[in-house]
C-alpha positions in Angstrom: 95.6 63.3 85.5 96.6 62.0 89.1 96.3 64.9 92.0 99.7 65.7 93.3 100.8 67.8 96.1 101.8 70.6 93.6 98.4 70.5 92.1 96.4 69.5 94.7 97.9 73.3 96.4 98.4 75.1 93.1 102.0 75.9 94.4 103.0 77.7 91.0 99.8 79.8 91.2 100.7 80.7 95.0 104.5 81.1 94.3 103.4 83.2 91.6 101.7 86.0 93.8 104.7 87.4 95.3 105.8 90.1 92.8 107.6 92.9 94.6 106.7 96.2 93.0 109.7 98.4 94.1 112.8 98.8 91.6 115.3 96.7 93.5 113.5 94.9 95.0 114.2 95.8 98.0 115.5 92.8 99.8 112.5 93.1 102.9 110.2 93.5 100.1 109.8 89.8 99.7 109.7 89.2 103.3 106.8 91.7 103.9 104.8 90.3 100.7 105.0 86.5 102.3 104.1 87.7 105.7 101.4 89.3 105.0 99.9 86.7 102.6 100.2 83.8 105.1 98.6 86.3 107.6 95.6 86.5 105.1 95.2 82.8 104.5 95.2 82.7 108.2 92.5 84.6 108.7 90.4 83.0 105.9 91.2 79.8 108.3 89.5 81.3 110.9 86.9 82.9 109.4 86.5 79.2 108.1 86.6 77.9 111.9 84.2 80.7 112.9 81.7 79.6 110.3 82.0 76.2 111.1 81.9 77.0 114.6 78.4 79.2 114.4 76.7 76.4 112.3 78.1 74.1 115.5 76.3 76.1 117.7 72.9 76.4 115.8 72.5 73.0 115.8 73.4 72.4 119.8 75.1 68.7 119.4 78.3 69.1 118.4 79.6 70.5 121.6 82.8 68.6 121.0 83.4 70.3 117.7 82.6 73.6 119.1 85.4 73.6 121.8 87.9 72.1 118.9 87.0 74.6 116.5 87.5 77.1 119.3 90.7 76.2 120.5 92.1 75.8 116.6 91.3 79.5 116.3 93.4 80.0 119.6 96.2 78.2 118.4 96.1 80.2 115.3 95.9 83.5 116.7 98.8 82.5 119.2 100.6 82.0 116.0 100.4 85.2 114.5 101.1 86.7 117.8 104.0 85.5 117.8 105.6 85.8 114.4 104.9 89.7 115.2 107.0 89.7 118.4 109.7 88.1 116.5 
């Protein structure tokens, strides 16, 4: 079976997490579910960074890596900075 997009991401698996537990839903329900998700995976990115980063480090020659690694992290943090000012 060829990869897709779909599978590649397991879209219906992810799409399938967001089950709002209140008895309307309560239409911000949703809203705070997928926020807070994508804030998650976020930080599994950077904790992915950060470990890529330290093993960077240990060996000493990949200073170009470090300082990419570094600034993704920055980017990403500037990110969720500012989905919570909005």
């Amino acid at each position: 079976m060829p990869v897709t997009y779909s599978s590649y991401l397991k879209i219906d698996e992810l799409l399938a997490l967001q089950q709002p537990l209140s008895d309307g839903p309560e239409h911000d329900e949703m809203l705070f579910i997928v926020i807070h998700q994508v804030y998650e995976l976020w930080f599994k990115q950077m904790l992915h960074e950060t470990r890529h980063l330290m093993q960077a480090l240990a060996i000493s020659q990949y200073a170009r890596q470090v300082f990419i690694k570094t600034f993704r992290n920055a980017d990403i943090a500037r990110l969720e900075n500012r989905a919570d000012q909005e």
